[in-house]
C-alpha positions as CSV (number, residue, x, y, z in Angstrom):
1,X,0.0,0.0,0.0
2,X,2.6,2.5,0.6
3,X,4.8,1.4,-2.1
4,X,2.2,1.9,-4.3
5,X,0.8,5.5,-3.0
6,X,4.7,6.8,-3.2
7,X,4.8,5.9,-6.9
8,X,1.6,7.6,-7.4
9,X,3.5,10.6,-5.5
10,X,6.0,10.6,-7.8
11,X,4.4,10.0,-11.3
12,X,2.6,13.2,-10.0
13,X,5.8,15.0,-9.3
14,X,7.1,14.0,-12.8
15,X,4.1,16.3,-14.8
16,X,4.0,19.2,-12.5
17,X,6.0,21.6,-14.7
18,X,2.8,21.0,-17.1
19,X,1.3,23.8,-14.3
20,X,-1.9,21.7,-14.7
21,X,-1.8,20.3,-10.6
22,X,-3.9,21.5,-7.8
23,X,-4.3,21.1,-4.2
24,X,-7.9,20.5,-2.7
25,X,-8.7,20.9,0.9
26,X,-12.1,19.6,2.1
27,X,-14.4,20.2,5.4
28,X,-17.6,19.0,5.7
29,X,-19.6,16.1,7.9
30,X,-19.5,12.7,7.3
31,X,-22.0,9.4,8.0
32,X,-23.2,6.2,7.2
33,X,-26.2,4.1,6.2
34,X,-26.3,0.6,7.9
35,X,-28.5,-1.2,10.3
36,X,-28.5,1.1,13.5
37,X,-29.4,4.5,10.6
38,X,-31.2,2.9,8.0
39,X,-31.8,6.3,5.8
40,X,-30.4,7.2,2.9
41,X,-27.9,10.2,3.1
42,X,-28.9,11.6,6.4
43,X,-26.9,13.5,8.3
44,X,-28.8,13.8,11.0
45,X,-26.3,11.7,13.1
46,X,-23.5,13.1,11.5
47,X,-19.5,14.2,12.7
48,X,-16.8,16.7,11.4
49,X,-14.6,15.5,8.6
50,X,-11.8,16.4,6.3
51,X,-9.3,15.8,3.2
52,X,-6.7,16.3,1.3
53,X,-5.7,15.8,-2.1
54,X,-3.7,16.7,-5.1
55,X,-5.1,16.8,-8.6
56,X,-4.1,16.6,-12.0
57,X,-5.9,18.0,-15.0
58,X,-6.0,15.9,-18.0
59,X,-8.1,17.7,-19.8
60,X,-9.8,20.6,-19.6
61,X,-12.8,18.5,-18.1
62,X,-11.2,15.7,-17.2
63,X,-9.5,15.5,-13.5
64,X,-7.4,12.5,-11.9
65,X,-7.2,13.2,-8.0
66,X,-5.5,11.4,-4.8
67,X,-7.6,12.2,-2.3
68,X,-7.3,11.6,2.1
69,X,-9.9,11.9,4.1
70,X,-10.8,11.4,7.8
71,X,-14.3,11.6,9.2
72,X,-16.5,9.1,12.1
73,X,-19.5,7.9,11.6
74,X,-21.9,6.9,14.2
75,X,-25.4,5.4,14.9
76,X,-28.0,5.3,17.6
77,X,-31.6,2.8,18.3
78,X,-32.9,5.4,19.9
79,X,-33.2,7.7,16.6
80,X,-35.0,4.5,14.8
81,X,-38.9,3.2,16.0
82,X,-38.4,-0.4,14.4
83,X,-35.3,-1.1,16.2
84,X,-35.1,1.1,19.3
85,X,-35.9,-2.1,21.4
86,X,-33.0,-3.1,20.5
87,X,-31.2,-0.6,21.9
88,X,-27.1,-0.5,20.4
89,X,-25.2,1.9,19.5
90,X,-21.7,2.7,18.1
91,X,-19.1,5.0,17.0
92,X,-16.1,4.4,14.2
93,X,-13.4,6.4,12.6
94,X,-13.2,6.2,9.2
95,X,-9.8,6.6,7.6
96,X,-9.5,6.6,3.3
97,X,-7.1,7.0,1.0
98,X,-8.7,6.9,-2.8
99,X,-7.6,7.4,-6.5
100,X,-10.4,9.5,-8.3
101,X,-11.4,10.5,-11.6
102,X,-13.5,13.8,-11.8
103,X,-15.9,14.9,-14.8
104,X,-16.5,19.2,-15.6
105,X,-19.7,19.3,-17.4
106,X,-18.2,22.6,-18.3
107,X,-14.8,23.9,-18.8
108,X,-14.0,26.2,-16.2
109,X,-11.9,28.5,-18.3
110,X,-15.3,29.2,-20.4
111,X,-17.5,29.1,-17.7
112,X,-18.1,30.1,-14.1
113,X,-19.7,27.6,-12.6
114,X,-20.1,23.8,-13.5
115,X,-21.4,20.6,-12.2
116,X,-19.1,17.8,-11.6
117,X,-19.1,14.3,-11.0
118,X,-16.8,11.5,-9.8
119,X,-15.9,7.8,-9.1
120,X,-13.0,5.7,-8.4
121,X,-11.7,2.9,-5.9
122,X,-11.2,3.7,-2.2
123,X,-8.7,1.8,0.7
124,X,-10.7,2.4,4.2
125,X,-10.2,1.4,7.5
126,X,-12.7,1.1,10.4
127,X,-13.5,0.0,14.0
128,X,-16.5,0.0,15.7
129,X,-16.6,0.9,19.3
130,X,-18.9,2.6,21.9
131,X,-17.6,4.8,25.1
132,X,-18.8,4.3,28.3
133,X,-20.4,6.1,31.0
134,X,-17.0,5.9,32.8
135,X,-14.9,7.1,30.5
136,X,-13.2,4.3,28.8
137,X,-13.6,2.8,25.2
138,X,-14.6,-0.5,24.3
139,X,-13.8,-1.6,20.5
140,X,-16.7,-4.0,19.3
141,X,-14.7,-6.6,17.0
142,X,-13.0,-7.6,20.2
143,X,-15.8,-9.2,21.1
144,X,-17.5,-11.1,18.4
145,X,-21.0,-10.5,19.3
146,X,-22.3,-12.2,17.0
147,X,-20.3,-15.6,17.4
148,X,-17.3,-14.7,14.7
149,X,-14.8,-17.5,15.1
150,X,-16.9,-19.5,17.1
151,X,-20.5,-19.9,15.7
152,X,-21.6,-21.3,12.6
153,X,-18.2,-21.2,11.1
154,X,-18.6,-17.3,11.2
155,X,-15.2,-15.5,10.7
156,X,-13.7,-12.5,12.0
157,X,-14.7,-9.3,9.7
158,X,-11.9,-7.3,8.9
159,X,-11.4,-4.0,9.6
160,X,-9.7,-2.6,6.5
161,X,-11.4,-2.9,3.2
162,X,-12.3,-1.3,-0.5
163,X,-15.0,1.2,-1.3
164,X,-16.5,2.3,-4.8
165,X,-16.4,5.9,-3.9
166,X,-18.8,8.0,-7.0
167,X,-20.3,11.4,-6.3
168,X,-21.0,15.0,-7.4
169,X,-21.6,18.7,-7.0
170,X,-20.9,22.0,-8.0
171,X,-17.9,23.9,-8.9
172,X,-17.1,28.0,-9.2
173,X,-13.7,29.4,-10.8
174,X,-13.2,31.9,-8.1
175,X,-10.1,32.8,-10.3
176,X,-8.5,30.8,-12.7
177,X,-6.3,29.6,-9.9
178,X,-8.3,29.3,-7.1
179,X,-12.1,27.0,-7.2
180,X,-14.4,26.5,-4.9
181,X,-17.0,23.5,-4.4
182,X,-19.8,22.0,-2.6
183,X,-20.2,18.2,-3.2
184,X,-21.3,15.0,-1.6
185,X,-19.6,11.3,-2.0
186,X,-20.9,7.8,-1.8
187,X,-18.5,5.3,-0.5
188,X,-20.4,1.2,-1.7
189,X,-18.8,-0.7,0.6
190,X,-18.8,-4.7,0.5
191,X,-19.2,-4.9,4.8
192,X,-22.2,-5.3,6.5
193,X,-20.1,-4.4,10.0
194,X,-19.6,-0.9,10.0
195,X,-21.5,-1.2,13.0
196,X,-20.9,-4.4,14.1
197,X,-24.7,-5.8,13.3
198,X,-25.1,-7.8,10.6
199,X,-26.5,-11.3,10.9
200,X,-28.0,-13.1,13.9
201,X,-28.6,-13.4,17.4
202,X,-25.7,-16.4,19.0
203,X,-27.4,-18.0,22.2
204,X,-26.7,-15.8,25.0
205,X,-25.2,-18.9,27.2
206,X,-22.9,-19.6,24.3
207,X,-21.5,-16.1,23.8
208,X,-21.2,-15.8,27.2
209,X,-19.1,-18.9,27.7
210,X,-16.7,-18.0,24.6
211,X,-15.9,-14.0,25.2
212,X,-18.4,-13.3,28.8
213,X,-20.9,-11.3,30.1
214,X,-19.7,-8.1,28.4
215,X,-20.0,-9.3,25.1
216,X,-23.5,-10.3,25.5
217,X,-24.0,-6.7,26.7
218,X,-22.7,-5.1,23.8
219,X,-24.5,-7.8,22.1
220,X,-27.9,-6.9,22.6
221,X,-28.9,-4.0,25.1
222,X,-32.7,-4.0,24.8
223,X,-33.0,-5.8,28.3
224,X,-31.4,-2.2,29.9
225,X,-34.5,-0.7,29.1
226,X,-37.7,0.4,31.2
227,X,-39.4,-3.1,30.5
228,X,-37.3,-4.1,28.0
229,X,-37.4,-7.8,26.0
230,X,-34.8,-10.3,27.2
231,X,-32.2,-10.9,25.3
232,X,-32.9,-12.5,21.6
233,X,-33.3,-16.6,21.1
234,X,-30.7,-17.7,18.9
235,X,-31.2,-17.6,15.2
236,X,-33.4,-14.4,15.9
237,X,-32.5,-11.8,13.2
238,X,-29.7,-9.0,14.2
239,X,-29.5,-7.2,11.0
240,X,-29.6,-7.9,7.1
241,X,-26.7,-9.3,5.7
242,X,-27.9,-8.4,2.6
243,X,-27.4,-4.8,2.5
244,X,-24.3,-4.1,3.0
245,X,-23.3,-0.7,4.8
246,X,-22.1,2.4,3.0
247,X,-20.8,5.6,4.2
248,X,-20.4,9.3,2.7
249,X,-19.3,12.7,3.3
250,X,-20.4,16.2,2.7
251,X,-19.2,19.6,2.7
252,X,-17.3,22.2,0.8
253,X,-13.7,22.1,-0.7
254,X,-11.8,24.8,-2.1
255,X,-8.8,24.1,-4.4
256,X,-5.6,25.6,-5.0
257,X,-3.5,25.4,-8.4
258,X,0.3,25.1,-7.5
259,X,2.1,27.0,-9.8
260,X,-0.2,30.4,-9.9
261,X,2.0,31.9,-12.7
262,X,1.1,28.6,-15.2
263,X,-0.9,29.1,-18.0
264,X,-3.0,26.6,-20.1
265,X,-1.1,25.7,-23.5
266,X,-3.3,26.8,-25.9
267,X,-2.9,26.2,-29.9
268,X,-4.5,28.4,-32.0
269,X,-5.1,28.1,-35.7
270,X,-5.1,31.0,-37.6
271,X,-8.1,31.7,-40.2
272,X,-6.9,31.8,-43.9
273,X,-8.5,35.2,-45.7
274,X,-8.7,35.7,-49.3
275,X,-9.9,38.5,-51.5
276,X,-12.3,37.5,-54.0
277,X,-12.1,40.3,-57.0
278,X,-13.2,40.7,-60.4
279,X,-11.1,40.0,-62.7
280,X,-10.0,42.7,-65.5
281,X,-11.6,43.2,-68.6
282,X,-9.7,41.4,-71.3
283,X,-8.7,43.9,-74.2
């Protein structure tokens, strides 16, 4: 992975006398779609995030960009009338580095404004955890709530993975060096355990006997509850293994070009005149 981001670095660093890179600096919210906040694009349990990145223009429309970004996303029962008997919650930083190519409707040397759109392959990591009432951490994963290694021949999920990242917004030429944006991005994901729900319910006796009592709390919290259920029978459905989780930021970026004094290359063809006359009269 880092081999592979410093060539990137450097087949960058090879074109930049082209004038033709930028710098991009993002801050916006970020969140996640899953089984403990089931709506699309809401923010409404949403954190701070930010980026980085460095991008190259192709073309005048056409933009390649290495991007960073850091942002948590989180989810709550309480927010949710289906599933607040159950209760769980969670918090996870997400950490991404991606590769991007980025689509101008319009060229910004023409035009003011433009809409813009984007897709590309992401590397994320992530980790689950909720913090309790007395101060200390507790990262989900370590304790297999739902029976991974023991159960069913359920496996540990890992915690670093690929995204499809694809998304859009709009762009202004503030000058012809400096652009601002506004824009939202879709990470597709291929986990169903960005919060650590995803299948079924493992028999409380058996969970407790192969990681103890305070995985079956993080397990299943409804029985903390003013006249809460017990906890689930085994086989009882957790989440949807189905729909995988996703996650996606928001905000506004503004991006710098690195050389101010560079100027596009342009070729211009000069337009051939001719003078059409009558010709003398002939003698």
């Amino acid at each position: 992975m880092k081999k592979g981001l410093l060539m990137i670095l450097l087949i960058i660093s090879q074109v930049s006398y082209a004038q033709k890179m930028y710098v991009t600096l993002f801050m916006g919210a970020s969140a996640y779609k899953g089984e403990l906040q089931p709506n699309s694009l809401s923010f409404l349990q949403s954190s701070p995030a930010a980026g980085f990145g460095i991008n190259y223009e192709i073309s005048p429309r056409f933009y390649s960009k290495l991007e960073f970004n850091l942002g948590r996303i989180s989810g709550n029962d309480k927010y949710n009338a289906l599933t607040k008997s159950r209760n769980l919650s969670f918090q996870s930083d997400i950490s991404e580095i991606s590769l991007i190519v980025e689509y101008n409707l319009f060229d910004l040397s023409d035009y003011k404004v433009t809409p813009y759109f984007y897709m590309g392959a992401a590397f994320f990591k992530f980790s689950p955890f909720v913090d309790l009432a007395n101060g200390s951490r507790v990262y989900l994963p370590d304790y297999d709530t739902e029976g991974q290694g023991f159960y069913l021949n359920r496996t540990k999920y890992k915690l670093s993975e690929w995204s499809i990242p694809f998304g859009g917004g709009l762009q202004w030429a503030v000058t012809k060096n400096i652009r601002i944006g506004l824009n939202i991005g879709i990470r597709k994901t291929n986990t169903d355990y960005l919060d650590d729900v995803s299948t079924t319910y493992v028999d409380k006796d058996l969970l407790f006997q192969n990681r103890g009592a305070n995985a079956v709390t993080f397990a299943y919290k409804g029985d903390l509850l003013p006249n809460g259920a017990p906890y689930p029978a085994a086989g009882t459905p957790r989440g949807n293994p189905k729909d995988k989780d996703l996650y996606y930021f928001g905000g506004a970026s503004i991006r710098f070009r690195i050389d101010p004094k560079g100027k596009r290359k342009v070729i211009e063809t000069g337009k051939i005149k001719s003078r059409v006359t009558c010709p003398a009269n002939v003698q």
